[in-house]
Structure formats: C-alpha cells, structure tokens
C-alpha positions, 0 to 999 in steps of 0.5 A: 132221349133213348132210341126207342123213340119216334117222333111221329109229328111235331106234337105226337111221340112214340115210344117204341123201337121200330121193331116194335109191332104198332097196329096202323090204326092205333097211330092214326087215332094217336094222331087224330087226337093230336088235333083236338081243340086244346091238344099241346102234346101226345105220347103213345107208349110200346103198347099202344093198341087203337080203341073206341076212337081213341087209342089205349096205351097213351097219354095226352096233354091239354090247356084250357080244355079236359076230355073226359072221353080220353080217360074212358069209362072206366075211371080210376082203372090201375094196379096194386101189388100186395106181398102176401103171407103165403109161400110159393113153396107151400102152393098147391095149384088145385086147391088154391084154384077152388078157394074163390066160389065167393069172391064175384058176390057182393061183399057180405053183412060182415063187411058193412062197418069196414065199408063204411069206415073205409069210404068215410076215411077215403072221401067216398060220398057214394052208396049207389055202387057198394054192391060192386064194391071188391069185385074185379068186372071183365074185360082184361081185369084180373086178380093174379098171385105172382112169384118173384122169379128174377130179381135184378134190385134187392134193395128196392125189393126190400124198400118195397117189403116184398119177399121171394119166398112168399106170394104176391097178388098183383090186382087190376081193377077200376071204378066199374059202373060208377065210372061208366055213369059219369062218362055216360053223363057226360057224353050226354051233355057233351057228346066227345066235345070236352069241357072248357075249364070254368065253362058252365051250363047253367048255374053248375061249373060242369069243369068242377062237377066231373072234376068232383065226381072223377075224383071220387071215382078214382078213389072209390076204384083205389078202394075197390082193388083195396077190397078185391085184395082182401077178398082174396087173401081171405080166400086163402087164409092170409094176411097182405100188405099192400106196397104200391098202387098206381091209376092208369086211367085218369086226368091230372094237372100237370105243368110241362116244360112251365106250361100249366095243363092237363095231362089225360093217362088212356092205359098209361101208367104214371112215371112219377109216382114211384114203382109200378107193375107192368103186367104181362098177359096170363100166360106171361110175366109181369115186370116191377120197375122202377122209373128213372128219375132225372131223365127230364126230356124223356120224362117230357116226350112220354109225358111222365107215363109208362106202359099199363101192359102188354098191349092187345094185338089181336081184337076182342071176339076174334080170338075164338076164331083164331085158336079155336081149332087149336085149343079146346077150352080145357086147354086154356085153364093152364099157361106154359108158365105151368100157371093156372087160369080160373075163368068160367066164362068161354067167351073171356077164356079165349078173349084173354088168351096169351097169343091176343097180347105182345110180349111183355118183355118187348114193352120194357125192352122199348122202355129201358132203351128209352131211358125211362125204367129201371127192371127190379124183378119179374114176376111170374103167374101162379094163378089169375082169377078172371070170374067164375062164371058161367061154366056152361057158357 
C-alpha cells in the first residue's frame, strides 16, 4: 500500500495523506456506516465530504444486505468525456458563451426517432422521464469544454483518441428525477434499513425490484450524458465521439478477497473500468488518469474506487456569505484559469464557487501516493455550462 493511507479502524480505510484537510464529520459518518448490518469494509477517498447521513466520496462493501440509501438519489450519476471537432485555437469566449439558450429545454420533436431508438437499444423501458432526457439538473452537474493543457502519456492519449488541438466536453450528469423516485420508493418502504438480498414483501422480491429498477436508472443516466453531449455539440456545430464514461454513484456485485458481495460507489469512481476523469472544481483542473492495474491490496483498501472530484470543503448555501462582500456576481462568470462560467442562477453561481472545493491537485496527489493512478494529462476549463437560469435571480 502507498503512504497516503490511513487505517481508521480495523474494517474503515483512508485514502488520504494526513495533510490532506478531511472535514471531521465526513469521517465520523464513514465510520457510522462501518456498523451498519452486513457492512464488511468501508474505504473514503481524498475527497471525502459528510452528506446527508452518509458521507460522499466513498465506497462501501456488503454481504447479504444492499443499501440503496448509500447510492443516493441520484442513481447512475457519472462522467463522460467526448473529443470533439472543435479547435482551441479557433475559440472565441463570447460567442461560444451565448451558443447555449436551448440547451435546458426538453429535447424537441426532431429528436423523437433517435430517443426512442437509443432507449430500445439501451434497455430503457421508462417514458415517465424523457422530458428531462439531455438536461444537466443542479447541484454540482456541469457540461464543461476542456483543453488539454499537459500531457504526462501520448500513447494512452492516442489509445483514448483524443487530440491536443481540439476541444473536449467532459459532461457530469445522472438519472435526475427517475433516480429520486426509486430511492423515494424505497425509503417509503424501507426507511434507511436496506434490503435483504432475496427479502420479500409480498409477493415482490424487493432485492430484484430495486435491482431492476437501479439498473435502468443507471442506464437511462449513461443516456442522459449521451444526450447532454450532443446538445452541446449541436450547439457548437460540431461533431464528438465519446472516449470514456464511467458511473460514481451505483451498487455493484463485487467479489473481494473471495468473499461474494456488494460493493455501493457515494461519489466514488470505479478503478476497474479503464480511464477516468477526475474533475476539478470550475475555476481548476481536471485530471485524466488511468488506474494502476495490478496493485492488488491497494485495489482491496480503496475497494476498486477512486475520487469523483475535488471535494466540497465549504457547505452548499454559506458560499454567498463567504465571498459575498468579495465578489460581485460579475466577478464569478470568469476563472483565473481565464475560463468562462454560464450560470444565470445567483444562488448555484456562488454555491459552485472554486473556493467551496480542494484542489484537485491534492486529490491526485494522495492518489498517486497511493499506488492507485497513473496522470495521463490535465485538462483545463475553457467553458462550464451550469443553467441559464434565471438571470434575475
């Protein structure tokens, strides 16, 4: 194992340097849901951050019992990075920002057949949700064009097909309120008890009936980035192909150290599915890496996870209060990176501030120690889309 794990208790790892800054809270939540019924191992990763009873930035490992809670509501939640046709040198900052008026709508009759074709060839059963089909939702979701600013692994760049010269869009979406109603359902079953695999109510196996419904969820999510990407692109007149999308917010079955299981990804990027995108906050970079494969007990310690971003460190409606007397709102639609911010709504403009997360940097900085990634480039912001908005607000 690298240095930059702690071993908080015999079945909670760390994986953080001890300079890492870890809000209190976040820990004592990890360690909480270390005692839950069925619990076998919990892992936070560097930017771990406390959330609503459990914390975010984890990974955690079950038998015999799944906790929907533990994967949130938002189901399916993940990244995906798409090269694109566009060039950074042809980039214009104030044109490109007013290319995006419609693309928080509904998607339109013209994308009726492609819907309906996608959905049928992903398994997506589902009509209650196509009106939010290819939107991005709040919160910390984002569409994002991105330069490649260092490259540390040519060849894993070219494995991947991405180019220097040209723009990518790195898209942070999930299952928006399709994901909300199954962990509402549950919960209104449940409470925060979780399901015993093969535990039935009635005549429905309530393991298989989330299991089914969790898994469309993740799919209609993987869809939704899908659509959210082409949007874009159509925005900007230009074509993308999509190199890498991974989920962060899901459970799994997972067999660790021969023991058949569960493994339930809170913000935790999987480290066993190729390369990722760690991403930084708006006014920061983001990181592709690439997980080192072979590092068997590391892989075991940060249960086969990795970091889904920079990691709040300030709570969601105190930023105004911070940076209020700091910063007009003007001040926030560009970054020190010289990045562009579309965001019409004050409230997210503020929540979303750079200051409110860590570096990035510090994130993989722990991880590397860790044994767990390799860097492959850094990738910096040229425009994040949070919503139009309401420009009045």
């Amino acid at each position: 194992m690298g240095k930059s794990v702690q071993k908080i208790t015999e079945y909670v790892s760390l994986i953080a340097s001890t300079d890492t800054w870890i809000e209190g809270l976040a820990v004592q939540q990890l360690i909480k849901t270390s005692e839950l019924q069925g619990m076998q191992r919990v892992a936070g990763m560097p930017d771990l951050h406390p959330g609503r009873g459990y914390p975010i930035g984890a990974a955690f490992f079950t038998t015999n019992k799944i906790y929907p809670a533990l994967v949130g509501n938002d189901i399916g939640c993940g990244m995906s990075l798409w090269q694109t046709s566009a060039k950074v040198s042809k980039v214009n900052l104030d044109k490109l920002a007013k290319k995006f008026e419609h693309v928080e709508q509904p998607l339109d009759e013209s994308w009726t057949e492609h819907v309906e074709t996608r959905k049928s060839e992903k398994g997506i059963t589902t009509d209650a949700y196509d009106h939010a089909l290819g939107t991005i939702g709040g919160g910390n979701h984002f569409s994002e064009f991105q330069a490649i600013d260092e490259v540390y692994d040519q060849d894993a760049l070219e494995e991947l097909g991405l180019n220097k010269k040209h723009l990518q869009l790195l898209v942070h979406s999930g299952s928006r309120g399709l994901g909300q109603s199954i962990l509402v359902n549950h919960v209104t079953t449940h409470n925060h008890d979780g399901i015993e695999i093969g535990e039935s109510s009635g005549e429905a196996d309530d393991f298989e009936d989330y299991m089914e419904k969790h898994d469309e969820a993740v799919r209609w999510a993987e869809l939704n980035r899908e659509f959210i990407a082409k949007r874009f692109l159509e925005a900007i007149r230009a074509k993308g192909e999509c190199a890498l999308d991974v989920n962060h917010n899901l459970v799994s079955p997972k067999e660790i150290e021969g023991q058949q299981g569960w493994l339930h990804r809170k913000g935790a990027t999987p480290s066993d599915k190729g390369y990722v995108v760690i991403p930084g906050s708006r006014g920061d970079y983001s990181y592709l890496v690439k997980p080192v494969e072979g590092a068997d007990q590391s892989m075991v310690t940060s249960l086969y996870s990795l970091a889904h971003g920079a990691g709040r460190k300030w709570k969601r409606g105190e930023c105004h209060g911070r940076l209020g007397h700091k910063y007009k709102r003007e001040d926030l639609y560009r970054t020190a990176l010289g990045s562009r911010v579309v965001c019409g709504n004050k409230e997210l403009l503020y929540d979303e501030v750079p200051q409110a997360y860590k570096k990035c940097e510090t994130v993989i900085s722990d991880m590397v120690d860790a044994g767990l990634i390799e860097v492959v480039a850094k990738l910096r912001p040229v425009l994040t889309f949070k919503t139009n908005g309401d420009c009045s607000s």
